[in-house]
N, C-alpha and C positions, 0 to 999 in steps of 0.2 A: 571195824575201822572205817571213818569215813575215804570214799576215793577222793577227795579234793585233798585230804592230807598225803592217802598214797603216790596222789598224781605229782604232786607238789615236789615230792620226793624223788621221783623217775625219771619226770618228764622234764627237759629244758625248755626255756622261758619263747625259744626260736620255736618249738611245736604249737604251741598254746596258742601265741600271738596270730597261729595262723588261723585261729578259729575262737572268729568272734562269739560265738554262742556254750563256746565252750565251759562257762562258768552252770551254768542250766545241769550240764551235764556233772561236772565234780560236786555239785552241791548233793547229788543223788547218794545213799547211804546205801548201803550194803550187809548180807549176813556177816560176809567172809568168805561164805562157798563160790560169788560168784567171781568171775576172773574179769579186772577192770578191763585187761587189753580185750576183752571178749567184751566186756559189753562197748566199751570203745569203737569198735566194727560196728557192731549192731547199733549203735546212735549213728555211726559216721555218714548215711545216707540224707538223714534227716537235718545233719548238722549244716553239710554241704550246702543245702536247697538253701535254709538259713539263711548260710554264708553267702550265697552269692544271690540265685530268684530261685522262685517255683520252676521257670522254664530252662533250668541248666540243662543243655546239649550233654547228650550220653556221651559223648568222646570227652570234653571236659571233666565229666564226673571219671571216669577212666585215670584221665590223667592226673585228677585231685588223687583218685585211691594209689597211683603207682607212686606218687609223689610222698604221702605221709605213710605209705608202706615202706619205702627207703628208708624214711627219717626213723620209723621204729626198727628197722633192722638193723642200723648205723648205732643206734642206742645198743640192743641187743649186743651187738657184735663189742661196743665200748666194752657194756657192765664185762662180759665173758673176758675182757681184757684183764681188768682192772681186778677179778675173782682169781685168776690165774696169776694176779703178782707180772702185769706187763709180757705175760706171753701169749698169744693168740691162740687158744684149743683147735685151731685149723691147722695148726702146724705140729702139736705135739700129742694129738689125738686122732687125727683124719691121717692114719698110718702109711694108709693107700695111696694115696694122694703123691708120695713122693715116692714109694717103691717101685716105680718105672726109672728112675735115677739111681737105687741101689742096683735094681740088676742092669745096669749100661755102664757101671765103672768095675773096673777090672782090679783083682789083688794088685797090689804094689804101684798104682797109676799115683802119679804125683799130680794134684788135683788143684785148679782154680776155680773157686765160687766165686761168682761176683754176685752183690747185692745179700750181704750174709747177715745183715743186721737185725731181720726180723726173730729166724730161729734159728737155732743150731740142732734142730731134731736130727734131720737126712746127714747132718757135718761129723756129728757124732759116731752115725751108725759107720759112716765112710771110714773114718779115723781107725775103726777096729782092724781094717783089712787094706788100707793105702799108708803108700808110705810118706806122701806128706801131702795137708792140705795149706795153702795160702787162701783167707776170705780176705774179702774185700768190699767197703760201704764206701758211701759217698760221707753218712751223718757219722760224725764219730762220737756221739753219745752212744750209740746203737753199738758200733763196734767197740766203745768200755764197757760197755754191759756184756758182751759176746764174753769180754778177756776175762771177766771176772766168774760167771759162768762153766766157765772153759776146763776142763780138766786131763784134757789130752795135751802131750808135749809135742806133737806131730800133725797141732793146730796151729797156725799163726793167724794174727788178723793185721789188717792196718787202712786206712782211709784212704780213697784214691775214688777217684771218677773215671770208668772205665774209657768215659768220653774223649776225656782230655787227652788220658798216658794211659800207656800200656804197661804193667809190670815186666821186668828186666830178665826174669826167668821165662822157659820154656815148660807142657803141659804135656804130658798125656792127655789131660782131655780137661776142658773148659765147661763149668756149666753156669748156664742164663735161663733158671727158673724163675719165671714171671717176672721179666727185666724190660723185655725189648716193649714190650706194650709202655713200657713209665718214659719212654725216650723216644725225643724228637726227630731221631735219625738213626734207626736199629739198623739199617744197610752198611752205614758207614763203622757200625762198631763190627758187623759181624763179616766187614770186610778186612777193617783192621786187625782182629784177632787171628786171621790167620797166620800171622806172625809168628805167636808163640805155641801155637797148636795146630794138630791135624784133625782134630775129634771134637764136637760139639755134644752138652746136651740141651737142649730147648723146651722150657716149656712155655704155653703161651694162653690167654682167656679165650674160652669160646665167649657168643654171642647167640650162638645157634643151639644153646644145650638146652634150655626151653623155653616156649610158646611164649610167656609172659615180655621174653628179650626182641621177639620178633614184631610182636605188638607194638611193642614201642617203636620199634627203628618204622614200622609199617606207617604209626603215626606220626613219627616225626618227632618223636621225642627222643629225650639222653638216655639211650639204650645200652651203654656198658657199665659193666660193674664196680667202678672207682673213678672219681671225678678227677683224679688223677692219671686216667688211662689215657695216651694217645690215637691209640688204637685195640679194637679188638677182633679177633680174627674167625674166616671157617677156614676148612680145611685145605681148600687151594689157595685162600689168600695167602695161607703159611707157607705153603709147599713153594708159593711165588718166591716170599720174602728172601728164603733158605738161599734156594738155589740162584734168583739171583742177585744175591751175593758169592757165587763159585762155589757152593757148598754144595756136595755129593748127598743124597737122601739113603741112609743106610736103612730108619726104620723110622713111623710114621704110627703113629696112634688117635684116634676121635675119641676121645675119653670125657671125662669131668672136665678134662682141657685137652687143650691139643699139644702131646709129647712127641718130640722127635730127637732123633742120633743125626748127626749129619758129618761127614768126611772128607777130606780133600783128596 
């Protein structure tokens, strides 16, 4: 199979455009055995020089590579959407990932998620052993897909911006897994919630989990992990945000991200 057909197939018209020499390279034909994104790399040195002069500065060549290494991981990350039928294998395979969440909720805790629209993996496993969950989205495409999904009666879901309103009921415990980094003012929700709860769970991006993220912020490049991110945190930065906002630090974890309990 020719790669100009493969690539053609793969690749969006926004990768390509960025690399003017890149037709040289799809016209190149192939056994089969050889993997395009692999040789893709191995052109990308030569492509660059191309692309811009012979004397491209190694920091730019840097930043070219962290830049179309995004653009293929963004793609990666789509197809694996789009193979799973719209659910992300980060959230219904990477098991671990939210098992710091199952063991910080207690049998019978009557439980708020906010931001439930992407999975219902961790909502599910909750539901076997609490007595009732409330989610809550901002998009309510995400939360009709939640409802239709849904097979617990001791699920509700409904549309609300944490931002704006607080729900009407009171929580054993609130969780804000990977919430506060998408908002312009995570102090003021997690000063407001105290209202309906004593008990947080938080989880939140590192920046600092590896060398690749430090490089960039070293350079001065967009060093967090969603261009939607407001912020990304280390460890004291969080510890800062928690507490002040009046939150008590019950437990604290440096993980894949940074997971914390917090109490009034």
């Amino acid at each position: 199979m020719q790669i100009k057909r493969l690539f053609r197939k793969i690749i969006p018209k926004s990768i390509i455009a960025k690399l003017s020499t890149f037709k040289n390279l799809l016209d190149r034909k192939t056994s089969g055995k050889e993997d395009p994104f692999e040789l893709l790399y191995h052109n990308l040195q030569t492509i660059m020089k191309k692309t811009f002069s012979e004397d491209l500065s190694l920091k730019k060549e840097i930043e070219y590579l962290f830049d179309f290494q995004r653009e293929v991981e963004g793609l990666i990350s789509q197809k694996c959407e789009q193979y799973y039928q719209g659910n992300h294998p980060k959230h219904h395979l990477w098991k671990s990932h939210y098992k710091f969440i199952i063991e910080n909720v207690l049998p019978g805790d009557n439980v708020l998620d906010v931001g439930s629209g992407a999975s219902l993996s961790y909502i599910q496993e909750l539901a076997g052993f609490c007595t009732q969950i409330d989610c809550c989205d901002i998009r309510k495409d995400l939360i009709e897909r939640c409802i239709k999904e849904n097979n617990f009666n001791n699920i509700t879901f409904k549309v609300l911006d944490i931002t704006e309103e607080l729900p009407k009921e009171e929580y054993d415990v609130v969780i804000l897994s990977h919430i506060l980094e998408h908002l312009k003012g995570p102090e003021k929700v997690l000063q407001s919630i105290k209202q309906i709860t004593n008990k947080i769970i938080v989880r939140l991006p590192r920046y600092d989990d590896h060398w690749t993220y430090l490089v960039k912020k070293d350079l001065g490049l967009f060093y967090y992990k969603d261009h939607d991110h407001k912020r990304e945190y280390v460890l004291d930065d969080a510890r800062e945000l928690i507490t002040s906002a009046g939150w008590k630090l019950a437990r604290i974890l440096n993980d894949v991200d940074i997971k914390i309990v917090a109490i009034q």
